[in-house]
VMD Tcl script that builds the backbone (N, CA, C; Angstrom):
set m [mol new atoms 291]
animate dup $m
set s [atomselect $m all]
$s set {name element resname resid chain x y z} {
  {N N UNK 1 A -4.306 178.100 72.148}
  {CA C UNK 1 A -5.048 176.870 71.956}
  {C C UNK 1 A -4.817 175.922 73.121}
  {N N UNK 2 A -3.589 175.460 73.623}
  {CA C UNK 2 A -3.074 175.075 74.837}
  {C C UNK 2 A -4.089 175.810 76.091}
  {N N UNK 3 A -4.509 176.876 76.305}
  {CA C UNK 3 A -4.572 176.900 76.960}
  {C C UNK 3 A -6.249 176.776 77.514}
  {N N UNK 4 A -6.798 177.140 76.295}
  {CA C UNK 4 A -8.261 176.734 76.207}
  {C C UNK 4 A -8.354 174.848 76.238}
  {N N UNK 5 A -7.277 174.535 75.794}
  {CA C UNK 5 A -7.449 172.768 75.836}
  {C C UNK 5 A -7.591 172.397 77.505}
  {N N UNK 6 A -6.252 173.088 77.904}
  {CA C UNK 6 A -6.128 172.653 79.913}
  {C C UNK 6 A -7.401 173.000 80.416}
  {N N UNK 7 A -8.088 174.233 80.222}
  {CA C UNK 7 A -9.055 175.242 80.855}
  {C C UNK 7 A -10.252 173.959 80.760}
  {N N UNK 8 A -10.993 173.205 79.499}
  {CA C UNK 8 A -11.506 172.873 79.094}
  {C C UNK 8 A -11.347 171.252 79.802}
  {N N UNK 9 A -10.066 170.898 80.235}
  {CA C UNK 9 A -9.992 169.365 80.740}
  {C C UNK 9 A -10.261 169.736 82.365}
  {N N UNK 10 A -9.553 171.094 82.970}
  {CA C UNK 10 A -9.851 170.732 84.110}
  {C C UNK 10 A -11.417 171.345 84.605}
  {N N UNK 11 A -12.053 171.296 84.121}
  {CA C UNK 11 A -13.601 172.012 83.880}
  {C C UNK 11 A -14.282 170.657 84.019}
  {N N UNK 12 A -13.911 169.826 83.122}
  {CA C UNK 12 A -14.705 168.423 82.959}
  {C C UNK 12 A -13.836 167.515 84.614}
  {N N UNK 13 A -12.675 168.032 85.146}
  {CA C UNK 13 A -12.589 167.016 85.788}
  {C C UNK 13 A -12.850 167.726 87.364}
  {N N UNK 14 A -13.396 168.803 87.559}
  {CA C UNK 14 A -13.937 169.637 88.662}
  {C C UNK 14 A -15.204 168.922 88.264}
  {N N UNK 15 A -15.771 169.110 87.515}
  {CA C UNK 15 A -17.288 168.336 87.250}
  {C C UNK 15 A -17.513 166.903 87.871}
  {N N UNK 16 A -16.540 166.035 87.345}
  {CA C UNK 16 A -16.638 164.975 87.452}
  {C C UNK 16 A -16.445 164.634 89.252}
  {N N UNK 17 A -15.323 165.586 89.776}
  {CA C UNK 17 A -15.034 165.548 91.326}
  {C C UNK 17 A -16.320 166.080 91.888}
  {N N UNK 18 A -17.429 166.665 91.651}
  {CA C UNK 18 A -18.507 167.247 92.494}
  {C C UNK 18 A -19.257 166.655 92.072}
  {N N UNK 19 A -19.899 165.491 91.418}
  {CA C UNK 19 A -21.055 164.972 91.204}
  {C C UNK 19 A -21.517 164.248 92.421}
  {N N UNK 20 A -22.825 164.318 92.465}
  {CA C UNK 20 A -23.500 163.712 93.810}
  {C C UNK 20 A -23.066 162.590 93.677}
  {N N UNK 21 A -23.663 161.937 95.142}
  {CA C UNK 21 A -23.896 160.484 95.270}
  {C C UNK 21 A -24.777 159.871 94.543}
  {N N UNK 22 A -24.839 158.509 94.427}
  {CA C UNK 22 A -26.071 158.153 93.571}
  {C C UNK 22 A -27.150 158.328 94.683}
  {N N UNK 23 A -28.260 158.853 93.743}
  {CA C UNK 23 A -29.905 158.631 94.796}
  {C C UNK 23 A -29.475 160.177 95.180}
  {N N UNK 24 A -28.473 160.931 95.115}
  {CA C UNK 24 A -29.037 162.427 96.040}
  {C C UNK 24 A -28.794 163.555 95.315}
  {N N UNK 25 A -29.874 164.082 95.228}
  {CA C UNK 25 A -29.591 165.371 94.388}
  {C C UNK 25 A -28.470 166.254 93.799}
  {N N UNK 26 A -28.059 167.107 93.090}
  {CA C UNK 26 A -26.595 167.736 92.917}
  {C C UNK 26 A -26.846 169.061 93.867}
  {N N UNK 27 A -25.879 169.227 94.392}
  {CA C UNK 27 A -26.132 170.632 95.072}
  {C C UNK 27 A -25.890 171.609 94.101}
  {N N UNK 28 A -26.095 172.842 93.714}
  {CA C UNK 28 A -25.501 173.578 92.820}
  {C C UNK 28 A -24.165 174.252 93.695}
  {N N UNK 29 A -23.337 174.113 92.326}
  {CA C UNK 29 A -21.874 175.071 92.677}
  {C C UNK 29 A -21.498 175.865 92.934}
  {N N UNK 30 A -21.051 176.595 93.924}
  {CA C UNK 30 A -21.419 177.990 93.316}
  {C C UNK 30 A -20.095 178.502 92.160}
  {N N UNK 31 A -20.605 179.214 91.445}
  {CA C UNK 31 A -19.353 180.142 90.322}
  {C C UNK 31 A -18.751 180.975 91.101}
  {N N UNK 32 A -17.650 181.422 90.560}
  {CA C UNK 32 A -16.807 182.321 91.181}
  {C C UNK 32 A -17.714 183.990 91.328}
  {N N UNK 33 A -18.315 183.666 90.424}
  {CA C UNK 33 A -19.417 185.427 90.742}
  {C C UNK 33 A -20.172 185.409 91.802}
  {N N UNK 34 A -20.575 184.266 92.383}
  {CA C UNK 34 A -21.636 183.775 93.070}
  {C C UNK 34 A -21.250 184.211 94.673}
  {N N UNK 35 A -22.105 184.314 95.747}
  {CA C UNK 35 A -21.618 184.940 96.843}
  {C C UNK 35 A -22.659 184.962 97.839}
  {N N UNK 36 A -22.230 184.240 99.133}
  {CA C UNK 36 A -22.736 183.945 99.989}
  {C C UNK 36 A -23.213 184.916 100.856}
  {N N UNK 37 A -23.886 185.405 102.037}
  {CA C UNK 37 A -24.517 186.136 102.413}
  {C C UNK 37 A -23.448 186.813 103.543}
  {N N UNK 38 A -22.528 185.874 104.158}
  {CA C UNK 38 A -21.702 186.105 104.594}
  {C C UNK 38 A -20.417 186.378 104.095}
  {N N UNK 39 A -20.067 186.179 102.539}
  {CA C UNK 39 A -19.164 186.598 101.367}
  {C C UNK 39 A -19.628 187.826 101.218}
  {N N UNK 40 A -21.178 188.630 100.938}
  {CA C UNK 40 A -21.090 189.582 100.600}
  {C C UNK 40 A -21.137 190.675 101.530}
  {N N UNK 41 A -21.478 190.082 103.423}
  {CA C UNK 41 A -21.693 191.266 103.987}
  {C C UNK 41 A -20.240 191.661 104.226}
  {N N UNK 42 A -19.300 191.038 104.435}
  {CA C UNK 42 A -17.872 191.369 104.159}
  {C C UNK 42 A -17.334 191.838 103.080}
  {N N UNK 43 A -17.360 191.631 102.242}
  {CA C UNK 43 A -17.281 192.586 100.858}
  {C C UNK 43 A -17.798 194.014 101.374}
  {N N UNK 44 A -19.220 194.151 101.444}
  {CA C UNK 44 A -19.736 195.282 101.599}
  {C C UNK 44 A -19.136 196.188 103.046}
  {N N UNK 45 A -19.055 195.044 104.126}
  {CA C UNK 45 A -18.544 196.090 105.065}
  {C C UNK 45 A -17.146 196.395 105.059}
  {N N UNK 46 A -15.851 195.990 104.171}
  {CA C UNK 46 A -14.747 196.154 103.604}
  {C C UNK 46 A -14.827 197.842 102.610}
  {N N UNK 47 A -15.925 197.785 101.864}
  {CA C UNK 47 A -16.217 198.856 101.407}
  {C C UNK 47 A -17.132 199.967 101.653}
  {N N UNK 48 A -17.634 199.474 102.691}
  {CA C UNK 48 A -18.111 200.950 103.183}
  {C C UNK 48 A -16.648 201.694 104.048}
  {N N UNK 49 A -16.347 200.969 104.899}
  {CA C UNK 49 A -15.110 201.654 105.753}
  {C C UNK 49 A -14.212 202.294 104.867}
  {N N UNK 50 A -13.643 201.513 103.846}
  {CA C UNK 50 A -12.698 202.385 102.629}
  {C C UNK 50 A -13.519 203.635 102.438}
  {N N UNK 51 A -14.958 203.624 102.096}
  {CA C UNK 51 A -15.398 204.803 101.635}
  {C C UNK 51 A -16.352 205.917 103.114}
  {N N UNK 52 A -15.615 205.296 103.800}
  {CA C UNK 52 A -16.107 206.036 105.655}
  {C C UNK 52 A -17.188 206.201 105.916}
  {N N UNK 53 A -18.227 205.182 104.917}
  {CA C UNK 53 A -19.801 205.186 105.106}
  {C C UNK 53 A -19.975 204.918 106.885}
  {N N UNK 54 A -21.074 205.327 106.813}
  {CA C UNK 54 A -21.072 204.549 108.914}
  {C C UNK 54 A -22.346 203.072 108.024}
  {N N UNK 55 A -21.589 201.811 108.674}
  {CA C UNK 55 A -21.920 200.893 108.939}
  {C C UNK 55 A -23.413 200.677 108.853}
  {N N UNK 56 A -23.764 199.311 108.264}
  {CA C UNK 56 A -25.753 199.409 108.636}
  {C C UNK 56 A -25.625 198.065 108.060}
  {N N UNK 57 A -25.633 197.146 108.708}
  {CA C UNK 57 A -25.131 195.838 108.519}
  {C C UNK 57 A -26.964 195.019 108.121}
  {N N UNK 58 A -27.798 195.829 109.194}
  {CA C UNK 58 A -29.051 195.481 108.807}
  {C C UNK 58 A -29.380 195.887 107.109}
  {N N UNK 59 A -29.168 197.034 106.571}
  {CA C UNK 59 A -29.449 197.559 105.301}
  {C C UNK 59 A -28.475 196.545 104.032}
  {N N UNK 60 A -27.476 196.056 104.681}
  {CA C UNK 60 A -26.866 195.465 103.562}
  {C C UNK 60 A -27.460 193.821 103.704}
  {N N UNK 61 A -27.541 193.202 104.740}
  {CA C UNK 61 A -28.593 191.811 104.730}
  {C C UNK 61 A -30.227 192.416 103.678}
  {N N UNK 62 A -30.228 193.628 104.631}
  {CA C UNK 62 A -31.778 193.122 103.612}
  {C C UNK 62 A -31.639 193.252 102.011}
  {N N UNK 63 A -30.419 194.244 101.601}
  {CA C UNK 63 A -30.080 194.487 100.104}
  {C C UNK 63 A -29.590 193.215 99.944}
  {N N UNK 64 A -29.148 192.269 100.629}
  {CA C UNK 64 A -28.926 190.560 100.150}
  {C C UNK 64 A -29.894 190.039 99.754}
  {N N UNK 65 A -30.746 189.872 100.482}
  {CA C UNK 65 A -31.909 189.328 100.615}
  {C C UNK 65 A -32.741 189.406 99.364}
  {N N UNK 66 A -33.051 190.639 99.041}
  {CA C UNK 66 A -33.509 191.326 97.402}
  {C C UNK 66 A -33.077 190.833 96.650}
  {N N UNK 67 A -31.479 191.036 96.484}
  {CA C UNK 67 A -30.492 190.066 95.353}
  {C C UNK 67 A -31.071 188.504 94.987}
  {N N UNK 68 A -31.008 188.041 96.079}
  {CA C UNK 68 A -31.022 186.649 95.852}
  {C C UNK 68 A -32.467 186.001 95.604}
  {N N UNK 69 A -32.916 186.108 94.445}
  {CA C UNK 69 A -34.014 186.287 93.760}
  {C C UNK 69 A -34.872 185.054 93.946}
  {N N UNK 70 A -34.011 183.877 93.726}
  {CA C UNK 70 A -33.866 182.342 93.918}
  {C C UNK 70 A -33.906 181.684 95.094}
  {N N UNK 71 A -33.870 182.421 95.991}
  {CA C UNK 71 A -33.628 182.182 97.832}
  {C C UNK 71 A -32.690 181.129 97.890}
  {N N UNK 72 A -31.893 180.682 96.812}
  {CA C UNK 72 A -30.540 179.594 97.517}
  {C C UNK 72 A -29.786 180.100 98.061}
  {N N UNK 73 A -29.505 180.958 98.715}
  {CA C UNK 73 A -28.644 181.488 99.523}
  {C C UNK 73 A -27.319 181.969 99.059}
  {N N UNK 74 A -27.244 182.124 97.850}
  {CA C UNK 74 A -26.441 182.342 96.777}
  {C C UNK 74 A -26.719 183.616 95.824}
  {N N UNK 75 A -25.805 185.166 96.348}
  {CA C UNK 75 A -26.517 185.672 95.170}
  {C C UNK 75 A -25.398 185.824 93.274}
  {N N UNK 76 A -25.832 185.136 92.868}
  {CA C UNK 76 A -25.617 185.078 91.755}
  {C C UNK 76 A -24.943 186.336 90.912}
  {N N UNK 77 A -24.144 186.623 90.002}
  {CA C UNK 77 A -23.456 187.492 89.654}
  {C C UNK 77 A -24.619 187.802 88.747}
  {N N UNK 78 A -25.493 187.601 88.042}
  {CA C UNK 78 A -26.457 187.945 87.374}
  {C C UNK 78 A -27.698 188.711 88.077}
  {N N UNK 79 A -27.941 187.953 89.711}
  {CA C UNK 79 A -28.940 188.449 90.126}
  {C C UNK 79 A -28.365 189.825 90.472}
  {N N UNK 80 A -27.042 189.852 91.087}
  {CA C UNK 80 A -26.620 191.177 92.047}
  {C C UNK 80 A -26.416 192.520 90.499}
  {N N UNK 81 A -26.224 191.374 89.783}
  {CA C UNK 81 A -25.911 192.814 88.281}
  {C C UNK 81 A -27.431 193.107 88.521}
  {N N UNK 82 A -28.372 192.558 87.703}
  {CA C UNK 82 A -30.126 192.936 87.552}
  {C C UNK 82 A -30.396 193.634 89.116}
  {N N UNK 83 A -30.165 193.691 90.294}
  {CA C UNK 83 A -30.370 194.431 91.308}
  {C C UNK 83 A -29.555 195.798 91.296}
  {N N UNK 84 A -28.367 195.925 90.867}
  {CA C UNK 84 A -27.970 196.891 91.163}
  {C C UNK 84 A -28.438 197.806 89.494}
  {N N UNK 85 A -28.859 197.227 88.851}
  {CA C UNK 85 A -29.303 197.852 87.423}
  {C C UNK 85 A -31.091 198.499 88.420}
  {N N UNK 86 A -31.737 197.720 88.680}
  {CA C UNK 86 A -32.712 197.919 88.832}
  {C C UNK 86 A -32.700 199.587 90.238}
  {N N UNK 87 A -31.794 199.197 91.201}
  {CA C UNK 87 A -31.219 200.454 92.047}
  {C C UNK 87 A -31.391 201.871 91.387}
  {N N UNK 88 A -30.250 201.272 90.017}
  {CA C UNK 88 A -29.344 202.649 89.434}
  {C C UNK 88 A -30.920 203.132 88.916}
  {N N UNK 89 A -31.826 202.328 88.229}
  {CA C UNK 89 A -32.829 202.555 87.581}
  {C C UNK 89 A -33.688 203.618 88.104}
  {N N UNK 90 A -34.293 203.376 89.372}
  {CA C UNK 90 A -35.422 203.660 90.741}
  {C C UNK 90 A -34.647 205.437 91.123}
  {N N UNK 91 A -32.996 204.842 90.947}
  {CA C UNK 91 A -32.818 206.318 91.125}
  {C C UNK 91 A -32.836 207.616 89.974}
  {N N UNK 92 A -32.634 207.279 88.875}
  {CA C UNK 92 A -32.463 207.984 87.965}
  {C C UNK 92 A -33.896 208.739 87.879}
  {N N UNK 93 A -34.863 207.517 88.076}
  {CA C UNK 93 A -36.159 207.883 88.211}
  {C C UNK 93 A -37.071 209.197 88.814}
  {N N UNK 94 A -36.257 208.753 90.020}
  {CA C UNK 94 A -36.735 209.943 91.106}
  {C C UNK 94 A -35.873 211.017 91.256}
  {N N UNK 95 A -34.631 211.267 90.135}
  {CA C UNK 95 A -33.874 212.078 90.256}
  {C C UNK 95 A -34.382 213.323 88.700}
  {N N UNK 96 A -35.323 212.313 87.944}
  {CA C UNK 96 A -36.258 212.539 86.815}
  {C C UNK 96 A -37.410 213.573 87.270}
  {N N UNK 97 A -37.986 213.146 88.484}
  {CA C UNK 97 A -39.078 214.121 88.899}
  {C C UNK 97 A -38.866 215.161 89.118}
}
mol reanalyze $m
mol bondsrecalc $m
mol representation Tube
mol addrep $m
């Protein structure tokens, strides 16, 4: 219970520290799922080398690009799940024919 109480105060007081100025829009936050274009081509090129893929730095921008459904430059842990669902999908597909 303690600990959902702390979780719950410092939530409201991260909120309260990022609110705009008056008169200017809120920027959105990003969440911890959330991931920048330059967050994810590092991620991705971290894991291709572990898995000794050869590199294609162009193929993983444009698989950003797709993700980020919303064009904020942010792809969202929801958008990159629904993209990589939609991937697994396209392949099963053509692995169907």
């Amino acid at each position: 219970m303690k600990k959902w109480m702390m979780i719950a105060v410092l939530a409201g007081v991260s909120a309260s520290v990022q609110a705009a100025p008056e008169g200017q829009p809120a920027k959105k936050t990003p969440v911890a799922k959330d991931m920048t274009k330059e967050q994810f081509v590092a991620m991705e090129k971290a894991k291709w080398a572990e898995k000794g893929w050869r590199w294609n730095q162009v193929k993983v921008e444009s698989n950003f690009d797709e993700m980020d459904v919303n064009k904020d430059g942010l792809a969202s842990g929801k958008e990159r799940k629904d993209w990589f669902a939609k991937k697994k999908a396209e392949k099963a597909a053509e692995k169907a024919q």
